[in-house]
Backbone as JSON, one array per atom type, in Angstrom:
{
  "sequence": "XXXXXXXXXXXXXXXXXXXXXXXXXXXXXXXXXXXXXXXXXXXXXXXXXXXXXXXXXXXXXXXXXXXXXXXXXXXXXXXXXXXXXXXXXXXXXXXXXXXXXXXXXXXXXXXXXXXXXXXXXXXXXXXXXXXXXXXXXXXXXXXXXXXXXXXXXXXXXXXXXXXXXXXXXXXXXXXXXXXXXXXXXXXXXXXXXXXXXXXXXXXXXXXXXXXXXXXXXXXXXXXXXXXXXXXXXXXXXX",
  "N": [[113.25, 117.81, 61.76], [110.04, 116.66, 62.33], [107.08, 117.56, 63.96], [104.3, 115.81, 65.83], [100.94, 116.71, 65.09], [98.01, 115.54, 65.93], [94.91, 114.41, 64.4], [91.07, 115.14, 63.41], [90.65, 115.13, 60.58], [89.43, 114.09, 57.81], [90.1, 114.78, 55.48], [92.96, 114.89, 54.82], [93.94, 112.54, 53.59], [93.19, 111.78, 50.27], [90.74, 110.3, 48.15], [89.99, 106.96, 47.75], [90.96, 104.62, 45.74], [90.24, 101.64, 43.54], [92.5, 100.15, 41.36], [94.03, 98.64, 38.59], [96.76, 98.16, 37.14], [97.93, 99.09, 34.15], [100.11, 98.89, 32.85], [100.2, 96.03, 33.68], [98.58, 94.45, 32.31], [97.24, 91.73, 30.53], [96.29, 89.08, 28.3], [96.17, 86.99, 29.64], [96.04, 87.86, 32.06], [95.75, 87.91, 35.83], [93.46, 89.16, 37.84], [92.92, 89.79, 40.42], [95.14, 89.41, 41.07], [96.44, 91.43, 40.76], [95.37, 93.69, 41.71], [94.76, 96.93, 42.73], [95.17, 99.17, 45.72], [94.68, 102.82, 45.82], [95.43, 105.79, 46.45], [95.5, 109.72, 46.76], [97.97, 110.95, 48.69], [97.74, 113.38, 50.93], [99.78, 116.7, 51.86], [100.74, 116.13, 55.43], [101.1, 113.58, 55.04], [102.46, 112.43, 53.42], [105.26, 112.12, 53.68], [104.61, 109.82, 55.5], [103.47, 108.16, 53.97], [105.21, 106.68, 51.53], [106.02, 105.05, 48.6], [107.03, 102.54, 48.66], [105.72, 102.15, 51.15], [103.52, 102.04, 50.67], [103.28, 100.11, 48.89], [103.91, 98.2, 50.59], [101.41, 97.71, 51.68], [99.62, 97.06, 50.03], [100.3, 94.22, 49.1], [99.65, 93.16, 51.64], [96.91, 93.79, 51.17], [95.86, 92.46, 49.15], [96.48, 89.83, 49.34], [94.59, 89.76, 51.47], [92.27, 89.93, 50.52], [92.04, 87.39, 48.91], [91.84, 85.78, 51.13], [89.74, 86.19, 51.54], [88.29, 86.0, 49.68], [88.35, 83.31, 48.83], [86.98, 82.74, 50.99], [83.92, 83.18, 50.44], [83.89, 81.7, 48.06], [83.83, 79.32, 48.99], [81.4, 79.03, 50.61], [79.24, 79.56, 48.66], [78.17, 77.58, 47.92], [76.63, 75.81, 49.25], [73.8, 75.67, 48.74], [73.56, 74.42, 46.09], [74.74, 72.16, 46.67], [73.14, 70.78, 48.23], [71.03, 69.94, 46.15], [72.32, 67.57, 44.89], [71.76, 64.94, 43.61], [72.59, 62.16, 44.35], [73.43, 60.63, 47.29], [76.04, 59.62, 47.89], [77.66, 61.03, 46.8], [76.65, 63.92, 47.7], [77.23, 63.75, 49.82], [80.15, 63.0, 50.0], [80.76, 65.48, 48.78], [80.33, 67.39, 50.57], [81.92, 66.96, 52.93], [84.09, 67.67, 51.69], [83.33, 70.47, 51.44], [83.52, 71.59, 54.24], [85.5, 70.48, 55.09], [87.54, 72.63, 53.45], [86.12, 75.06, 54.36], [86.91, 74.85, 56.83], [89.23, 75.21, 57.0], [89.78, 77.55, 55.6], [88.42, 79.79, 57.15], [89.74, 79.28, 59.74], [91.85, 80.43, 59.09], [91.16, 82.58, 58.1], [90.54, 84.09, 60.39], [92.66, 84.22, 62.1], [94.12, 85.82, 60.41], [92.91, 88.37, 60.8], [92.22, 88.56, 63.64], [93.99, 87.78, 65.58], [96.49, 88.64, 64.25], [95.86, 91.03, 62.33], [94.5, 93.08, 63.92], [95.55, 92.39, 66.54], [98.28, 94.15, 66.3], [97.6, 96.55, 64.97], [96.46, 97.52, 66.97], [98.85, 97.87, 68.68], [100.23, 99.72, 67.2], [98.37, 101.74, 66.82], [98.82, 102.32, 69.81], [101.61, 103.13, 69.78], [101.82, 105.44, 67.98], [100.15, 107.38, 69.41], [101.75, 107.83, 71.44], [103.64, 108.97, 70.07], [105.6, 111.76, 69.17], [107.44, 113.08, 66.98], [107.74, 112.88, 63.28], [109.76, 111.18, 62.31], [109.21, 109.54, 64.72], [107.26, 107.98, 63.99], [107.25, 106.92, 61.4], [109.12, 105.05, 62.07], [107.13, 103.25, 63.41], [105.4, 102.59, 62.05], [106.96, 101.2, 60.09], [107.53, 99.17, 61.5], [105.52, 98.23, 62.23], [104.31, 97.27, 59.98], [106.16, 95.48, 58.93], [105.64, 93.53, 60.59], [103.36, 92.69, 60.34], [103.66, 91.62, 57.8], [105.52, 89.61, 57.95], [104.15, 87.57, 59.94], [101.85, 86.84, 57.95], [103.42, 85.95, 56.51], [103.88, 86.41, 54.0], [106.27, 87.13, 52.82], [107.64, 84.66, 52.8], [108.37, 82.35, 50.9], [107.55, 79.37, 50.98], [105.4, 78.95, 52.5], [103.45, 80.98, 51.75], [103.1, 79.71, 48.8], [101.4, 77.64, 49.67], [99.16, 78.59, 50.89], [97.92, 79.65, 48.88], [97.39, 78.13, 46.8], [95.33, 76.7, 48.31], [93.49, 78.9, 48.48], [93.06, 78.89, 45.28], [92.12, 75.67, 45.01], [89.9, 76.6, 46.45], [88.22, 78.1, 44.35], [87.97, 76.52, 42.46], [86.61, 74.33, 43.66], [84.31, 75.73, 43.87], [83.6, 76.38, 41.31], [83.2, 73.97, 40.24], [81.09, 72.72, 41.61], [79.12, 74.46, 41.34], [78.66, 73.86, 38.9], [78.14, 71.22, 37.76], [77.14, 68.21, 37.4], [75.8, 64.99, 36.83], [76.6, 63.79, 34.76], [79.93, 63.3, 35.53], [80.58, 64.51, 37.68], [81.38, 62.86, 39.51], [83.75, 61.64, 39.03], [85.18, 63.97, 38.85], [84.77, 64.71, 41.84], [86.0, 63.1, 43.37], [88.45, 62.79, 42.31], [89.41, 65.49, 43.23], [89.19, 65.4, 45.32], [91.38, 63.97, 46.43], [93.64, 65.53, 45.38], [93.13, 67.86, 47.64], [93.31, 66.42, 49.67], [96.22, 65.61, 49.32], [97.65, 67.99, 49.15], [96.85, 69.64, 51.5], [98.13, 67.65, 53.55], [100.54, 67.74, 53.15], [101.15, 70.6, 53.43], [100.6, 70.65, 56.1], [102.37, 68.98, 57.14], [104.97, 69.83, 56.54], [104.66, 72.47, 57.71], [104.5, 71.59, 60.75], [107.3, 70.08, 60.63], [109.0, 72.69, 59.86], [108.34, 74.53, 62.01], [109.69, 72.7, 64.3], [112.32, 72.74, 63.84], [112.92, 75.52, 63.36], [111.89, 76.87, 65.0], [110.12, 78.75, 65.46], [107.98, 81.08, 66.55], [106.0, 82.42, 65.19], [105.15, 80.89, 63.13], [104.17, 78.43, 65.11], [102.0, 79.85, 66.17], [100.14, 80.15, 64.2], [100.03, 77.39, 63.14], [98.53, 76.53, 65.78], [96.21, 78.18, 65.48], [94.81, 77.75, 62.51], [95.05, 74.6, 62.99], [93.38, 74.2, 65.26], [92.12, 71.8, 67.05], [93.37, 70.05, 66.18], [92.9, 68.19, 64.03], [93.2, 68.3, 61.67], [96.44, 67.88, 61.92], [96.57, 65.48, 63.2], [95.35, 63.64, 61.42], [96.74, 63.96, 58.85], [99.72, 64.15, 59.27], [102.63, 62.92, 59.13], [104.18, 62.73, 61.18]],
  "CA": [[112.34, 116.89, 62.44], [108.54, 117.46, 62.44], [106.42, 117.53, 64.87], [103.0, 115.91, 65.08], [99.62, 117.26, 65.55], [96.7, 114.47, 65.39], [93.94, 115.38, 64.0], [90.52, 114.32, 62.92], [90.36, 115.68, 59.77], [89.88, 113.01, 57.34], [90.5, 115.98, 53.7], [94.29, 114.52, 54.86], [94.02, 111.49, 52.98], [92.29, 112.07, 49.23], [89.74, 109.79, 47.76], [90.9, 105.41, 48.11], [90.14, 103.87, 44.87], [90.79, 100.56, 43.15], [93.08, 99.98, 40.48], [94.45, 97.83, 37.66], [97.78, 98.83, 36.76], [97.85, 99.26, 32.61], [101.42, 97.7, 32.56], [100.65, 94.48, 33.93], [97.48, 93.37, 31.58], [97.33, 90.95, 29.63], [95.0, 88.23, 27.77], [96.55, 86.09, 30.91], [96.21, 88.8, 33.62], [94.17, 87.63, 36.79], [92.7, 90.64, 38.08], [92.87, 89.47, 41.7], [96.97, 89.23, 41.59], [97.52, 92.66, 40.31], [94.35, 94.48, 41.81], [95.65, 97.85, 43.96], [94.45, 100.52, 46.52], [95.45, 104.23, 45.54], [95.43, 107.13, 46.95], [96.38, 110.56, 46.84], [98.41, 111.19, 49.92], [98.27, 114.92, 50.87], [100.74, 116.93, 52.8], [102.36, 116.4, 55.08], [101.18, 112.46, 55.27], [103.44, 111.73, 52.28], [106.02, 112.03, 54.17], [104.63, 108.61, 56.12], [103.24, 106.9, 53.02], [106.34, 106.74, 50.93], [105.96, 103.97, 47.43], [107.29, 101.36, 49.52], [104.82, 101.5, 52.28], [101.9, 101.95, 50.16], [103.28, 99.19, 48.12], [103.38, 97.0, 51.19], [99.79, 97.52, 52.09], [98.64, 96.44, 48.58], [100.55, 93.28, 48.97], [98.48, 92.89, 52.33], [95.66, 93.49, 50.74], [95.9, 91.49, 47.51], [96.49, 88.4, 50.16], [93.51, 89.24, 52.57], [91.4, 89.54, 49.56], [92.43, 86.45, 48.14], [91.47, 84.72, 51.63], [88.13, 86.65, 51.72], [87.19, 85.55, 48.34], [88.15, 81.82, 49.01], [85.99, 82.32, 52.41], [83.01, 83.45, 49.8], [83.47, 80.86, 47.08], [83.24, 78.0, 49.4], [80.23, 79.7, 51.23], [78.66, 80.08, 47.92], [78.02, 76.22, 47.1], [75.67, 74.98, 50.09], [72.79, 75.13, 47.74], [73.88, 73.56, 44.98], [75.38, 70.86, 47.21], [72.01, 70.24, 48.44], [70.8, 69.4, 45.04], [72.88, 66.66, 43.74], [70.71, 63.69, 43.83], [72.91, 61.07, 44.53], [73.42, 60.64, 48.7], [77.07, 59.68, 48.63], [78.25, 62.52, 46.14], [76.53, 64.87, 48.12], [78.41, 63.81, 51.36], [81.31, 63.56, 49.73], [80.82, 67.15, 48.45], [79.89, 68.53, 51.97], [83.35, 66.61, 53.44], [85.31, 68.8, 51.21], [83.02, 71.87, 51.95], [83.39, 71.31, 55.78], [87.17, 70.41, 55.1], [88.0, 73.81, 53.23], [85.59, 76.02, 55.32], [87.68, 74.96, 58.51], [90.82, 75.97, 56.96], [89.76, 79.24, 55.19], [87.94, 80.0, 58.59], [90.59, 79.62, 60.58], [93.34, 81.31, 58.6], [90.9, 84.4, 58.46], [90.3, 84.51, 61.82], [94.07, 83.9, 62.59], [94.52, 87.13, 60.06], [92.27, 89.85, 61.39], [92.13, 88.59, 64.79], [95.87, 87.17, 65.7], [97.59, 89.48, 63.64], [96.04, 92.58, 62.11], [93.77, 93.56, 65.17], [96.38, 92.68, 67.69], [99.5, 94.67, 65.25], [96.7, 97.51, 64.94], [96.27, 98.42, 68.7], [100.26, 98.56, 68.87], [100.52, 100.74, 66.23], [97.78, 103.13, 67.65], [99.66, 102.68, 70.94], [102.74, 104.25, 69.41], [101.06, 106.49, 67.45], [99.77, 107.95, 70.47], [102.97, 108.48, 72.16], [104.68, 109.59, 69.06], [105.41, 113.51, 68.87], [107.84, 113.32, 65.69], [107.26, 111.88, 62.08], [110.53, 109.83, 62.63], [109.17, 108.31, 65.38], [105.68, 107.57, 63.7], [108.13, 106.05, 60.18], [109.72, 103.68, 62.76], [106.33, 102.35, 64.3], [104.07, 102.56, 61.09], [107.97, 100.59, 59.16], [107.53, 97.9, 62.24], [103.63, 97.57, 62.0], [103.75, 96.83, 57.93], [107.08, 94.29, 58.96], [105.42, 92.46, 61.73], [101.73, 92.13, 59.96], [103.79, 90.69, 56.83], [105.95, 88.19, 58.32], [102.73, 86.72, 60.49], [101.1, 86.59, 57.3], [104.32, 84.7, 55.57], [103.84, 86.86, 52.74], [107.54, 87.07, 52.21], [107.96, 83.21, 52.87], [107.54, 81.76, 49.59], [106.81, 77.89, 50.24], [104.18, 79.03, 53.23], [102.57, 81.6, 50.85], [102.42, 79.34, 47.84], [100.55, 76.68, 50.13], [98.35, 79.06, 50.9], [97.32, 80.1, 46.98], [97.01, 76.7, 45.98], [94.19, 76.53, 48.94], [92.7, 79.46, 47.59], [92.86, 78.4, 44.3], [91.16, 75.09, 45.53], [88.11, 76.73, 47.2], [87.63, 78.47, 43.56], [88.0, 75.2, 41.69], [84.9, 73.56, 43.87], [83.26, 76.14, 44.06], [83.22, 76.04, 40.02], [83.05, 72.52, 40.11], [79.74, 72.46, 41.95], [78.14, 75.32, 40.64], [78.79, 73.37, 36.93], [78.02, 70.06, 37.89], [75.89, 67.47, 36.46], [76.03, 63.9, 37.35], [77.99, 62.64, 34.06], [81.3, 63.99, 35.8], [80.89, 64.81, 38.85], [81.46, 61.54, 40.75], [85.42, 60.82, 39.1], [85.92, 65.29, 39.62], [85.04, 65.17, 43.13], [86.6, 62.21, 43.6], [89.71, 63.36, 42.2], [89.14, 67.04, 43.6], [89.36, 65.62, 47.05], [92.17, 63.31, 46.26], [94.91, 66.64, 45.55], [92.79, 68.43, 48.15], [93.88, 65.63, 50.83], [97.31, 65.53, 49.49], [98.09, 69.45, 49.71], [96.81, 69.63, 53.43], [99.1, 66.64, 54.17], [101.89, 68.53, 52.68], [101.15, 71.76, 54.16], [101.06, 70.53, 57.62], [103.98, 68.16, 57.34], [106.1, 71.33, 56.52], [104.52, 73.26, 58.78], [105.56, 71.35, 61.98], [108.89, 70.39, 60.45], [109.42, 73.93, 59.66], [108.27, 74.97, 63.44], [110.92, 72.02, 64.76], [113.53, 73.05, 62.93], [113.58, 77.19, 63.44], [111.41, 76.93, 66.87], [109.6, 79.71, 64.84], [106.69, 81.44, 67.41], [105.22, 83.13, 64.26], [104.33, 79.23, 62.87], [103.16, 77.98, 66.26], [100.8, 80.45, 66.81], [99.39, 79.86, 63.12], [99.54, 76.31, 63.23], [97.43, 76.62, 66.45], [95.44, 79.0, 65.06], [94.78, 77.0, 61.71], [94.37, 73.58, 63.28], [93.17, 74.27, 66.98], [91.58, 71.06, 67.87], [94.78, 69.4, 65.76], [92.33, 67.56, 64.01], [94.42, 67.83, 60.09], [97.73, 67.28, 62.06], [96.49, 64.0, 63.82], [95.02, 63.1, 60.38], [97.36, 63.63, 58.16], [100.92, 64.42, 59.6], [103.27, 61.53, 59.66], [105.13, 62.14, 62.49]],
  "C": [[110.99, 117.57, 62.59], [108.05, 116.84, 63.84], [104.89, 116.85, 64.53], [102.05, 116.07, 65.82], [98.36, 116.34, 65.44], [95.24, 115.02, 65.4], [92.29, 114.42, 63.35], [89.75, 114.76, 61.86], [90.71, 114.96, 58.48], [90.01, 113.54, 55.88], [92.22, 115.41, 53.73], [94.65, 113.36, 53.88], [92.89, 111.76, 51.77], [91.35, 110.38, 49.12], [90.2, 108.3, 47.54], [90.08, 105.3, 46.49], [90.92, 102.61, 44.47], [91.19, 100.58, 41.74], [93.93, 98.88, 39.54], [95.72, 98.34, 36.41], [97.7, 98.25, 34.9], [98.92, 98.77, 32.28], [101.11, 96.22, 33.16], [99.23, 94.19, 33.1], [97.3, 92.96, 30.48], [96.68, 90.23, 29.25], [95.16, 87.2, 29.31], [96.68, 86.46, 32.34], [95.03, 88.08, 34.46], [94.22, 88.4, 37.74], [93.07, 90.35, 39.59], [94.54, 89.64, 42.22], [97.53, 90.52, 41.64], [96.87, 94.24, 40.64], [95.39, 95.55, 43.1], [95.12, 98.94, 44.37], [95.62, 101.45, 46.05], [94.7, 104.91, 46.1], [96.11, 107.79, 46.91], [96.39, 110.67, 48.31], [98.56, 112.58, 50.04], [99.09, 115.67, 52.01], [100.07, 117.25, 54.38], [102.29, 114.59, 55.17], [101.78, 111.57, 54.11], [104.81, 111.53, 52.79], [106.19, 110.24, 55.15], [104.32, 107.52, 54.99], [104.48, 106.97, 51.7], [105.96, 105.46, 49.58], [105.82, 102.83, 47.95], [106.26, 101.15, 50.76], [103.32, 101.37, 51.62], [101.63, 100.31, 49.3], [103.1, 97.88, 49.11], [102.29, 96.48, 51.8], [99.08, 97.18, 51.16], [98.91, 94.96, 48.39], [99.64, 92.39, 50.27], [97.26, 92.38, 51.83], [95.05, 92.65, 49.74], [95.73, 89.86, 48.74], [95.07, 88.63, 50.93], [92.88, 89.17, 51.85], [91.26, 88.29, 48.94], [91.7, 85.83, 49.37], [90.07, 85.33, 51.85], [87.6, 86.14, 50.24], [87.24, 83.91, 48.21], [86.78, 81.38, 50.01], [84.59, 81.94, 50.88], [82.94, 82.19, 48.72], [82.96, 79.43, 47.69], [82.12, 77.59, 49.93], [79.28, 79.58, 50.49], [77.31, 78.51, 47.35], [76.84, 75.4, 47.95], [74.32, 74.53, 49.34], [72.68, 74.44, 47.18], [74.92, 71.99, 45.43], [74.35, 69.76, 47.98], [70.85, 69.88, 47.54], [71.36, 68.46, 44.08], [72.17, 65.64, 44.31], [71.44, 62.38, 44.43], [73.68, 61.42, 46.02], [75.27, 60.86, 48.67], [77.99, 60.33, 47.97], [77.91, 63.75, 47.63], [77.2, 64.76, 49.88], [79.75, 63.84, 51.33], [81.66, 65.34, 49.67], [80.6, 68.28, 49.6], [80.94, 68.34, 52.96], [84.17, 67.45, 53.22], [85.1, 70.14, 51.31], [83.72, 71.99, 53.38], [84.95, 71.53, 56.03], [87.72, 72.51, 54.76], [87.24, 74.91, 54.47], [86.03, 76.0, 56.53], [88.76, 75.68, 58.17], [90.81, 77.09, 56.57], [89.35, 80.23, 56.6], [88.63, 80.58, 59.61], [91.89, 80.49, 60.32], [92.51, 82.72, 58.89], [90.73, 84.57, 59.64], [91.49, 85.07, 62.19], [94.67, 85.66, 62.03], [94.34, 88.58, 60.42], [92.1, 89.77, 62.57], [93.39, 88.82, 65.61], [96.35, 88.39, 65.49], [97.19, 91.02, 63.31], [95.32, 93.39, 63.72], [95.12, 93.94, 66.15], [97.82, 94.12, 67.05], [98.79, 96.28, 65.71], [96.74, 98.17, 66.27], [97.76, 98.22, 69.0], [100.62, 99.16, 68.8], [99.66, 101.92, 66.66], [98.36, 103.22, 69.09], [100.85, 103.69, 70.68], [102.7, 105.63, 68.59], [100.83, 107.59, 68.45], [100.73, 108.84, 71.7], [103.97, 108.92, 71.55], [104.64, 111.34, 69.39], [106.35, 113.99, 67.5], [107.37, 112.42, 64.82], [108.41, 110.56, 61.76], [110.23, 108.53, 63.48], [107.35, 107.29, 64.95], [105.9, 106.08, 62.1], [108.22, 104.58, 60.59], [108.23, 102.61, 62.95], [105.6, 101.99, 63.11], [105.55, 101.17, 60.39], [107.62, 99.38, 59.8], [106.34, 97.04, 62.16], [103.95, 96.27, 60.98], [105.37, 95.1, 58.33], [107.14, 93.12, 59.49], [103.92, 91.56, 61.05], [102.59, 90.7, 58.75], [104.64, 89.61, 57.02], [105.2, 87.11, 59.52], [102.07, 86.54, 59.2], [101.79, 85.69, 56.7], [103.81, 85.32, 54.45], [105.32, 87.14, 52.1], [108.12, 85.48, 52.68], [107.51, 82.14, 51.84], [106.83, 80.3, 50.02], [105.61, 78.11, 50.96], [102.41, 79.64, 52.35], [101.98, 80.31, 49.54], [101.39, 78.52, 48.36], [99.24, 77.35, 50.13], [97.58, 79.88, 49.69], [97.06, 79.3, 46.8], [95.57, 76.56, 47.04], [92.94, 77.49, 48.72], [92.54, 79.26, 46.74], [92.05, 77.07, 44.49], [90.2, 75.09, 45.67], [87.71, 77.35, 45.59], [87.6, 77.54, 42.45], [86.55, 74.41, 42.26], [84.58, 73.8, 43.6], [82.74, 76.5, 41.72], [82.58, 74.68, 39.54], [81.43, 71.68, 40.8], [78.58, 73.37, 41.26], [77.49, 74.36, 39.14], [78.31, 72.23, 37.41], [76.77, 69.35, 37.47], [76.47, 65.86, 36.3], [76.86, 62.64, 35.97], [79.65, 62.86, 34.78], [81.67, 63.92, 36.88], [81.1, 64.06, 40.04], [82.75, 61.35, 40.54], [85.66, 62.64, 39.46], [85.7, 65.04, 40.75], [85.74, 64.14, 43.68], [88.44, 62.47, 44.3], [90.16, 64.95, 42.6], [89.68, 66.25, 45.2], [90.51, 64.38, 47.34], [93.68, 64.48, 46.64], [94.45, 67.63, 46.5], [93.76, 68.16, 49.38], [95.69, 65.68, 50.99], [98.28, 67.03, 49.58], [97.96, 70.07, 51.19], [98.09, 68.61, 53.77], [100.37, 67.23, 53.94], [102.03, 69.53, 53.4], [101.16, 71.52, 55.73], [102.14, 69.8, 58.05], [104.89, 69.07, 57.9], [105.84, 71.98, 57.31], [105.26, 72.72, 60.48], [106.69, 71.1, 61.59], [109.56, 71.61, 60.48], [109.67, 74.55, 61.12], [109.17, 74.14, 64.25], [111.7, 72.32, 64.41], [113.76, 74.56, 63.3], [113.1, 77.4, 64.83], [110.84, 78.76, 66.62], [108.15, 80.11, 65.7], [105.95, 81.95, 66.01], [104.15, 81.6, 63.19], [103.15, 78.73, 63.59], [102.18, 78.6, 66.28], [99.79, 80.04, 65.0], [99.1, 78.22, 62.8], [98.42, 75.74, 64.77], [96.06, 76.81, 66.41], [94.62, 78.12, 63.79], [94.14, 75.59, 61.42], [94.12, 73.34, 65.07], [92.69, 72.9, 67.41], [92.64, 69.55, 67.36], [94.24, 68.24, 65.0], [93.25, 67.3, 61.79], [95.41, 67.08, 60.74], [97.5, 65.74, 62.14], [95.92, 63.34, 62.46], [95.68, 62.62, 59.2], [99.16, 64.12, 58.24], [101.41, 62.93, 60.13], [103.9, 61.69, 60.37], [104.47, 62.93, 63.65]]
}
């Protein structure tokens, strides 16, 4: 059993970089799915970052990235949404901004506020009162187990909902950038047609899901998500 000494000597941890593993690429690779933090771990903090924990902080990160680059694509379009000439395109097109930017909004908030922040000052709580590396395994094993089932990263239908909404915000935000008034009245049309019907889906399931398991890790994200309940009451049939 070790003992530990805390220290603020940051030569413990080598140099973070970003990586693109050489086995997974392909003419069909998307860089964003398979992108990964490395580091050399030097002794004796290899002992805490083990394959498996490093691997579950890349799966973290691959997801918060994903909702930081939805935030950004939908962010990106205000301009070019204030240049389409025709009045009731461009209100349409600021409905579906307005629409996504609540929900990317609130999920990131929900992620770094809710969950990693609060998770974070636990984990330096126990940290703090740790004196072995067993008991630092346990708290750092509970952190990485608690962040990823608030995130529903091991809950496939929650997760996929939430890809398809990222995928979404990078479909407008193509879809406006490109735009040009032969098109762009039946795409946004039909853009905010499977927009409407993937929210309606995703919150259906969501309270059924939260009736059904009486799941606190839901509630607080469907709170979080739609605080003023303004999707549910919109588009939840029951």
């Amino acid at each position: 059993m070790y003992n530990v000494y805390l220290t603020d000597n940051t030569d413990l941890i080598g140099g973070i970089e970003f990586i693109i593993p050489e086995s997974s690429l392909s003419s069909r690779t998307i860089v964003k799915n398979i992108i990964a933090i490395d580091c050399k771990i030097n002794w004796p903090l290899h002992y805490l970052f083990s394959p498996q924990v490093i691997e579950n902080f890349n799966k973290m990160f691959r997801f918060l990235l994903r909702v930081k680059k939805a935030q950004m694509d939908v962010s990106s379009v205000w301009m070019d949404i204030n240049h389409i000439s025709d009045i009731k395109l461009r209100i349409l097109a600021i409905e579906i901004r307005n629409q996504l930017l609540a929900l990317i909004g609130n999920l990131q908030n929900y992620c770094f506020t809710d969950v990693i922040a609060n998770e974070c000052n636990l984990l330096m709580f126990q940290v703090e009162k740790s004196d072995t590396y067993t008991e630092l395994q346990t708290a750092l094993t509970e952190f990485q187990s608690k962040v990823m089932r608030q995130l529903f990263l091991m809950t496939d239908k929650i997760s996929t909902f939430f890809i398809t909404i990222f995928d979404l915000c990078e479909i407008f935000s193509k879809l406006i950038h490109k735009s040009s008034s032969s098109y762009i009245d039946t795409s946004l049309t039909m853009f905010k047609a499977n927009l409407e019907k993937t929210i309606e889906s995703m919150f259906n399931f969501l309270e059924k899901f939260e009736t059904c398991v009486e799941s606190p890790d839901v509630r607080n994200l469907l709170t979080n998500l739609d605080t003023n309940r303004y999707f549910r009451n919109k588009y939840c049939t029951s």
